[in-house]
C-alpha positions in Angstrom: 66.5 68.8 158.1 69.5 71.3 157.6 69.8 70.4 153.7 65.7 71.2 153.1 66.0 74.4 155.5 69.0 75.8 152.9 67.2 75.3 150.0 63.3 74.2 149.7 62.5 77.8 149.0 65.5 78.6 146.3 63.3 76.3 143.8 59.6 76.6 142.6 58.2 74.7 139.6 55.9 75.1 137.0 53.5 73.0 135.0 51.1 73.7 132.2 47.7 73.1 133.2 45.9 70.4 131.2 42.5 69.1 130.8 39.8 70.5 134.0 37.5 67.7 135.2 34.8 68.6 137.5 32.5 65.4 139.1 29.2 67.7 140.2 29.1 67.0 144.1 32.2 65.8 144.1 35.2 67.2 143.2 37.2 69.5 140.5 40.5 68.0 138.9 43.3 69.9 137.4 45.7 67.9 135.4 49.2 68.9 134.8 51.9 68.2 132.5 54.2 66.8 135.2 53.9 64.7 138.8 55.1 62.1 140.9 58.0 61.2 138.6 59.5 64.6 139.2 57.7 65.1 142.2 57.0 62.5 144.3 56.5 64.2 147.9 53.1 64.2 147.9 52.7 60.5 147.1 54.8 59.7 149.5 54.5 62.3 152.4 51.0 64.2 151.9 53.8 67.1 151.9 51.7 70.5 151.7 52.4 73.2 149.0 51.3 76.7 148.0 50.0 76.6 144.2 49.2 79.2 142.6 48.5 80.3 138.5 51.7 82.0 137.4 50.3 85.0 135.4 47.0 85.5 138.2 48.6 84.7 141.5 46.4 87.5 143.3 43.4 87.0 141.5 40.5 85.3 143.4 40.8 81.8 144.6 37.1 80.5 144.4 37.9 76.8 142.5 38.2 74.5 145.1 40.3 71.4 143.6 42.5 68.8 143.4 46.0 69.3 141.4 46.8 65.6 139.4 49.4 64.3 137.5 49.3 62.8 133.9 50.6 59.4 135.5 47.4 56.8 134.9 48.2 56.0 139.5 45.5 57.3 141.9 48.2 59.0 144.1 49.6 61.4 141.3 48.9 63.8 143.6 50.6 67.2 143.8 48.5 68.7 145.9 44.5 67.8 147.4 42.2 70.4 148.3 43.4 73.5 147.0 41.7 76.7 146.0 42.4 78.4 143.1 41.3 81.0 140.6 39.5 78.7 138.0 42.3 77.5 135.6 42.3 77.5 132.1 44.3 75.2 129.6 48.1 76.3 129.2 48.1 78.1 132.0 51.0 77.9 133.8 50.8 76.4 137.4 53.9 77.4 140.1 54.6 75.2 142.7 56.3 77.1 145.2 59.2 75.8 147.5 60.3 73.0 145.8 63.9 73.2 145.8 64.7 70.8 148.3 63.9 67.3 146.7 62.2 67.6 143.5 65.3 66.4 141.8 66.7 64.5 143.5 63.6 62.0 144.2 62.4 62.8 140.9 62.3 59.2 138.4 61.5 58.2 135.2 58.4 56.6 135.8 55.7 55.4 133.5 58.7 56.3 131.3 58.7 60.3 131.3 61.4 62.2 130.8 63.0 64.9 133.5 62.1 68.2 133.0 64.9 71.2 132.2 65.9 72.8 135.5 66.6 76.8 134.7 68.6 79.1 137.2 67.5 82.9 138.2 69.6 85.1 139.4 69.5 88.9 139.2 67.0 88.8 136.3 68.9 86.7 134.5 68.3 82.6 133.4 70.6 79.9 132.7 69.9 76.0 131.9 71.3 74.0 134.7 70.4 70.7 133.7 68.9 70.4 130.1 65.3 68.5 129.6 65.2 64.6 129.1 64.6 63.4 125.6 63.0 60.1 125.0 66.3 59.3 123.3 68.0 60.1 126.9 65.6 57.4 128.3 66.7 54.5 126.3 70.3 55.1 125.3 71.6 52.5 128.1 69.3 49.8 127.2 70.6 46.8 125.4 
C-alpha cells in the first residue's frame, strides 16, 4: 500500500508495562496499558512488530513472551512470541513502526479512551491530538 509505505515507520508507540505473568511450561505474559482499541493490527492481521524496552533496547533479550492488552478478549494481542530483556513494571515498551494505522483503526472499545499522539521533530515535541478523557467518551450520549 503507497499510504503504509509513506508512513508506517514515521510513528512508534509506547506502553507502560503492567503486571508479568509467567504459566511454568507454558508461557510468559506481559500486560500493557494499551491494545487492540488503539491497536488493533494484530487482532486482526497477525501483523508482526519489533518491541523493544524503551530505556534497554540493546540489553539482552532472553524473556521469551507474549505482549497482551488490558482488554478482558483472548486476541488482545500486540505481539506473540517475542523476546525481550525481562520487563519490569513501568517500564516503558516501544512499538516500532506504527505510524501507518494505529489511529486511524484505533476504537473506543471496552470503553477506553485514545491515547495523546505527540510529534518529534528536530528534538523537539508537540501534542498533535490531545489524550481522551472519560468525559470525551460520553459527551454525545443522550
Amino acid at each position: 500500500e503507497p499510504g503504509r509505505s509513506l508512513v508506517a515507520d514515521a510513528g512508534m508507540t509506547l506502553y507502560t508495562v503492567g503486571s508479568i505473568k509467567s504459566i511454568t511450561g507454558y508461557k510468559n505474559y506481559v500486560s500493557i496499558d494499551g491494545g487492540m482499541p488503539d491497536n488493533p493490527r494484530y487482532a486482526l492481521y497477525e501483523s508482526p512488530y519489533t518491541l523493544y524496552l524503551a530505556s534497554r533496547a540493546n540489553a539482552e533479550a532472553n524473556f521469551p513472551c507474549s505482549v497482551v492488552g488490558r482488554c478482558c478478549e483472548s486476541g488482545d494481542i500486540i505481539q506473540e512470541g517475542v523476546t525481550l530483556p525481562k520487563p519490569v513494571r513501568g517500564e516503558i515498551l516501544a512499538v516500532a513502526v506504527t505510524g501507518a494505522y494505529n489511529y486511524s483503526m484505533a476504537s473506543n472499545y471496552n470503553r477506553i479512551p485514545s491515547p495523546a499522539i505527540v510529534l518529534l521533530k528536530g528534538g523537539k515535541d508537540s501534542l498533535a491530538v490531545r489524550r481522551e478523557s472519560n468525559e470525551d467518551m460520553i459527551k454525545n450520549e443522550v
